[in-house]
C-alpha positions as CSV (number, residue, x, y, z in Angstrom):
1,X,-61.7,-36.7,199.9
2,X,-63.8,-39.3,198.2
3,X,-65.6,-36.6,196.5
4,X,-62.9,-34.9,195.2
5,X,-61.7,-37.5,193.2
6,X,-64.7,-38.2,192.0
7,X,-64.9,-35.2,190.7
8,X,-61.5,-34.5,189.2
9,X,-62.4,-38.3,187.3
10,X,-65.3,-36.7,186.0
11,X,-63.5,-33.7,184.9
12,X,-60.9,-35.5,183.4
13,X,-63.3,-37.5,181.5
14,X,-65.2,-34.5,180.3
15,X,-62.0,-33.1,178.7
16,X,-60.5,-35.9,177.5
17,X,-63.3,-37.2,175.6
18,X,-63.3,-34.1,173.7
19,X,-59.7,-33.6,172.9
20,X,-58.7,-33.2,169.2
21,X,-55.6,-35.6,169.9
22,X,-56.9,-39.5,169.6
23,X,-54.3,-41.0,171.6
24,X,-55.6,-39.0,175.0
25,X,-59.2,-39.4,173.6
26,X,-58.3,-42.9,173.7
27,X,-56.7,-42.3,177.3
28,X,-59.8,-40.8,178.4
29,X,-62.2,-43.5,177.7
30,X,-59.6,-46.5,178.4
31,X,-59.8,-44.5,182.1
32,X,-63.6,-44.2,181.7
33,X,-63.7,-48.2,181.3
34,X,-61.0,-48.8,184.2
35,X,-63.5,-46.6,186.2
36,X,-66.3,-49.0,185.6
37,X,-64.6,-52.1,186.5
38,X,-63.8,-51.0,189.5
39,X,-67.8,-50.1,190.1
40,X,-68.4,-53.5,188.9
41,X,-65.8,-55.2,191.4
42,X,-67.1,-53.6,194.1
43,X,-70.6,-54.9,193.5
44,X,-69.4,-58.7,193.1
45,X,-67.0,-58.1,196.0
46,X,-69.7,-56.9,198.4
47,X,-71.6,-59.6,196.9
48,X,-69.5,-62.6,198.5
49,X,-67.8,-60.2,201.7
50,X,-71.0,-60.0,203.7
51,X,-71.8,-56.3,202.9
52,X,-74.8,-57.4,201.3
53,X,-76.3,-59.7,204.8
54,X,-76.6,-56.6,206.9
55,X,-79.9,-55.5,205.5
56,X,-82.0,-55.5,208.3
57,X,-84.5,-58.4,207.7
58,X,-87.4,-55.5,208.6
59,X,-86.6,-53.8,205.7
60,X,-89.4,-53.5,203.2
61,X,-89.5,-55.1,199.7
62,X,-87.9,-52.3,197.8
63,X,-84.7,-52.4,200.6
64,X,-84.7,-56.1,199.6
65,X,-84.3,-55.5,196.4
66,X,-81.3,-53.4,196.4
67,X,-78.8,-56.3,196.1
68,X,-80.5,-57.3,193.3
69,X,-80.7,-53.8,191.9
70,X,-77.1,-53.4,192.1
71,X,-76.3,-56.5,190.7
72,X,-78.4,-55.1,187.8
73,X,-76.5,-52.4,187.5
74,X,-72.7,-54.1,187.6
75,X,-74.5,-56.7,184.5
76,X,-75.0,-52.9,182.5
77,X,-71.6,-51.9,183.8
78,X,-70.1,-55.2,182.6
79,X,-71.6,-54.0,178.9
80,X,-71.0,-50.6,179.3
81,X,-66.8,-51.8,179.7
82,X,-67.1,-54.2,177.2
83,X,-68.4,-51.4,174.9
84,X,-65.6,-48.8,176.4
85,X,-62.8,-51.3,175.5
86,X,-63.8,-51.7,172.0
87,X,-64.0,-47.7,171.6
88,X,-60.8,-47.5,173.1
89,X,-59.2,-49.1,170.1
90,X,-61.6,-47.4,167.7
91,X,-60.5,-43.8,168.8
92,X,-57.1,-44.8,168.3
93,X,-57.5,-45.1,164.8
94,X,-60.1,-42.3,164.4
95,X,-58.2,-39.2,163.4
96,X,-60.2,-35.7,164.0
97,X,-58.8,-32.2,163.0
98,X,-62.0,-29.9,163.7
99,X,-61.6,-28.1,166.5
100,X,-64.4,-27.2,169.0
101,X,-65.9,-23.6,169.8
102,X,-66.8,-22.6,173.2
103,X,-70.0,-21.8,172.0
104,X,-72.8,-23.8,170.9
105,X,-73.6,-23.8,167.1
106,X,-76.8,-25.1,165.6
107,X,-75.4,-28.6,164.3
108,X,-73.3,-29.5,167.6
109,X,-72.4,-28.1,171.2
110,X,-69.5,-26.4,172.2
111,X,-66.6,-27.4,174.8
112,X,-68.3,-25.7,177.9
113,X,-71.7,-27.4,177.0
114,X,-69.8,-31.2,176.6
115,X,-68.0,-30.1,179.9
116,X,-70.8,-29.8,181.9
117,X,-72.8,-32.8,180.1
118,X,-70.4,-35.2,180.7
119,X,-69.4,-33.7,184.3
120,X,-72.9,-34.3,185.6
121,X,-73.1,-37.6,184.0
122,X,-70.2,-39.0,185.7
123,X,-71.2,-37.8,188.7
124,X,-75.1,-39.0,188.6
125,X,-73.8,-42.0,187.4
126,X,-71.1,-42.9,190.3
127,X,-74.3,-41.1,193.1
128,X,-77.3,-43.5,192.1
129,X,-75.2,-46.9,192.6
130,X,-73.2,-45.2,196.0
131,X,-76.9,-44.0,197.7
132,X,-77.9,-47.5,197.0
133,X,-75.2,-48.9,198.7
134,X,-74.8,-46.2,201.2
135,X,-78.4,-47.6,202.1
136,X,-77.1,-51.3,203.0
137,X,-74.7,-50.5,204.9
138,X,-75.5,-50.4,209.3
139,X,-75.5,-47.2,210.7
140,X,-72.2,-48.2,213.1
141,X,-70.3,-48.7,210.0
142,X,-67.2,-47.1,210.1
143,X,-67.5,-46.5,206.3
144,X,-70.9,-44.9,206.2
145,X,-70.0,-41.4,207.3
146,X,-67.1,-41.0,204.3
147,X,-69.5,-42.2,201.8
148,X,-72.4,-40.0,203.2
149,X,-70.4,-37.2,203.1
150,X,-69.2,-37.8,199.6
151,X,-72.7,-38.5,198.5
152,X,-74.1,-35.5,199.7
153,X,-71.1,-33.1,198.1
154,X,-71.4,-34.7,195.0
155,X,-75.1,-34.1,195.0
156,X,-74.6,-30.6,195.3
157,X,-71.9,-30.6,192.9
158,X,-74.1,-31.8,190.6
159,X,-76.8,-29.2,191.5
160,X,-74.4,-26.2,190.9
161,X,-73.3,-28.0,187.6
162,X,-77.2,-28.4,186.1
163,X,-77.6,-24.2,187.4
164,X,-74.6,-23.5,185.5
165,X,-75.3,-25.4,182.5
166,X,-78.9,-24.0,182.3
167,X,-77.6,-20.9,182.6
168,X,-75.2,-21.2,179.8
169,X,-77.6,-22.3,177.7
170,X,-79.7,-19.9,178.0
171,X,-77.0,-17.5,176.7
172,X,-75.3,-19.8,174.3
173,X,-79.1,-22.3,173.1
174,X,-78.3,-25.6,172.4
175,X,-77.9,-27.7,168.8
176,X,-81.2,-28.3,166.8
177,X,-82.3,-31.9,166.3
178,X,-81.1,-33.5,163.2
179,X,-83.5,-32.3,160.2
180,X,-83.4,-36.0,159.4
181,X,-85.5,-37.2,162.7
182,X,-89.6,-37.6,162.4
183,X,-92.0,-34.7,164.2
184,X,-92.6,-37.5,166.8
185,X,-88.7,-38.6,167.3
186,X,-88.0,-34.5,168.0
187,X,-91.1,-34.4,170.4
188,X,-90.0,-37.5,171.8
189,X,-86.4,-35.9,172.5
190,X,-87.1,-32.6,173.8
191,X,-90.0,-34.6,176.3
192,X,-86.6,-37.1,177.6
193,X,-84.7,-33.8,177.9
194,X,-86.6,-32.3,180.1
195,X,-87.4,-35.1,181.7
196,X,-83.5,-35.6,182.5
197,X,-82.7,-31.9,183.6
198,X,-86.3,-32.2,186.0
199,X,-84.8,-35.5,187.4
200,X,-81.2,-34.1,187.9
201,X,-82.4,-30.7,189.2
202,X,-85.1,-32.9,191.5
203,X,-82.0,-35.7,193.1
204,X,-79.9,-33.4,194.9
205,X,-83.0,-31.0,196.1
206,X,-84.9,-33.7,197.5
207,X,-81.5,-35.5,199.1
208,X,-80.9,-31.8,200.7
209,X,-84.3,-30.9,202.0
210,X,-84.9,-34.7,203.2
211,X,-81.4,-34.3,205.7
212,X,-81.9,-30.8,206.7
213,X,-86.1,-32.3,208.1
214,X,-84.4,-34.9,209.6
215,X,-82.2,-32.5,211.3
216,X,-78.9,-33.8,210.4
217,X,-76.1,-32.2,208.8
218,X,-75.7,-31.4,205.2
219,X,-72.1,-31.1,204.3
220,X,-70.2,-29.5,201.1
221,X,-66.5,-30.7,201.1
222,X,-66.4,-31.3,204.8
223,X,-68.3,-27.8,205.5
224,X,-71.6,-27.9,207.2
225,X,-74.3,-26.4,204.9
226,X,-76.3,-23.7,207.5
227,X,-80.2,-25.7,207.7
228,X,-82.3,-23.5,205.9
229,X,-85.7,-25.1,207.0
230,X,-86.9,-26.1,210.3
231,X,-86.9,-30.4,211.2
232,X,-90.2,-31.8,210.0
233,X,-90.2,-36.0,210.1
234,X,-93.1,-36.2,208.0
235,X,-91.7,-33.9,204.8
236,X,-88.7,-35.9,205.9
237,X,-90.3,-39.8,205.1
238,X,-92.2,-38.0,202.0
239,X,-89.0,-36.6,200.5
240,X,-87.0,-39.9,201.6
241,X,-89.5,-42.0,199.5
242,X,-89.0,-39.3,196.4
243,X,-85.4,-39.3,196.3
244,X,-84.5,-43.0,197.4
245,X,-87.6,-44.9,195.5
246,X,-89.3,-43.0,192.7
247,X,-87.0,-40.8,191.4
248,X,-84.3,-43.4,190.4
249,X,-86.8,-45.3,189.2
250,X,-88.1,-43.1,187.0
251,X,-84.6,-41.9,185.9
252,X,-83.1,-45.8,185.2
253,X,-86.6,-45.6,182.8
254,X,-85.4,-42.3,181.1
255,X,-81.4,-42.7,180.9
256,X,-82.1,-46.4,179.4
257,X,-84.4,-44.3,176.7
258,X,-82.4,-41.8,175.8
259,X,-79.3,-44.3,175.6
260,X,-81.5,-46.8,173.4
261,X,-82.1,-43.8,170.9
262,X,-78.3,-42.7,171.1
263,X,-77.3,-46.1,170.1
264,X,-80.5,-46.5,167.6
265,X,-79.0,-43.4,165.8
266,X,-75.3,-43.9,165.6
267,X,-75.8,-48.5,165.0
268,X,-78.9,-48.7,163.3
269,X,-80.0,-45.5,161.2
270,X,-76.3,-44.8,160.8
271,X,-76.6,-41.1,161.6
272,X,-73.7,-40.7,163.2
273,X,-73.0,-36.9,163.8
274,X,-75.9,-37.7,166.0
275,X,-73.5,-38.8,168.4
276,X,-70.3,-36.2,168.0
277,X,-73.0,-33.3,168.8
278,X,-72.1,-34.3,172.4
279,X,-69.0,-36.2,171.9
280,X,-65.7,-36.4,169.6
């Protein structure tokens, strides 16, 4: 159940966000910050409800960390609101009468590519945070099994998503960076591009083949996912380290990147169709 509103919030967000009308693209991202406050109390709450004191005082420095980490992450959170509430008021008054082809064109992306984007980013955004805490919490916790079951749906959604979306490009190839960018900003994109589809195509696969060496079940909307490979505890700590340690690292390195040069673009060079290739 958890899952499944996750993942009509991220499809609201994905088609709200891209409306024509400015009062429900206003809706949209007045729900988008509402969404991130709620990610932000949570932190704080677990912060003074105990949640925090059950990691197990054998855990190793990185599980220390993880309060910290998270705490982290509701500090960006707190920004990323702040920022959501002041475009709330700004898409208000921003008035847009272009509509939007399915199809991608060479100066922006069409609706199904902006669907997916923003599906997968909601998603990936609400899965790194929840594995983190998902980690914390003891293994008698009568909350753990909902939110491994969510986190392991959502992971596949967002594998099926990225297939999709790599497929549709393929058929429909995505906008060309601006003409106005230097040789070494477009080599620098396409590089965090990739990057970002190898990370979000590498999450779920390593979450998936990690449980099924374990031996444990892999569920899709409360449906067991048949093993497809035979229980191996050694590919099982090897993928565990991947998926829980270096990959988010590596991907809180990227995201921050290709936020800094979204922002650098649409605040500082002032280029901003930049930004409405991927968003209204």
């Amino acid at each position: 159940m958890m899952a499944f509103w996750y993942l009509l919030l991220a499809v609201f967000l994905a088609v709200t966000l891209n409306l024509r009308n400015r009062f429900l693209r206003a809706l949209g991202t007045a729900v988008a910050a509402l969404s991130l406050l709620m990610m932000v109390s949570s932190i704080i709450l677990a912060d003074f409800d105990g949640t925090f004191a059950y990691m197990p005082a054998q855990a190793d420095l990185f599980g220390q960390f993880k309060p910290l980490i998270l705490n982290i992450q509701a500090a960006v959170g707190t920004a990323g609101l702040l920022f959501l509430l002041w475009a709330t008021l700004h898409q208000i008054s921003r008035r847009t009468v272009m509509p939007l082809p399915l199809w991608n064109s060479a100066a922006a992306f069409g609706l199904i590519s902006r669907y997916a984007h923003w599906v997968i980013a909601v998603l990936i955004l609400a899965l790194i945070p929840m594995g983190m805490f998902m980690s914390i919490l003891p293994a008698n916790s009568p909350d753990r099994p909902s939110f491994v079951a969510a986190h392991q749906t959502m992971g596949l959604l967002v594998l099926a998503f990225v297939v999709l979306r790599m497929a549709w490009l393929l058929r429909s190839p995505p906008a060309v960076f601006s003409s106005d960018l230097k040789p070494w900003e477009r080599q620098l994109g396409h590089a965090v591009h990739l990057a970002l589809y190898g990370l979000i195509l590498a999450f779920p696969l390593t979450g998936l083949f990690e449980m099924m060496c374990r031996g444990e079940t892999v569920q899709f909307f409360g449906q067991a996912i048949p093993a497809f490979c035979r229980p191996n505890l050694e590919w099982s700590s090897v993928l565990a380290t991947l998926h829980d340690r270096i990959l988010p690292l590596i991907f809180y390195g990227i995201i921050f990147a290709h936020l800094g040069a979204v922002l650098k673009h649409h605040f500082v060079d002032k280029r901003v169709g930049d930004v409405r290739r991927m968003l209204r």
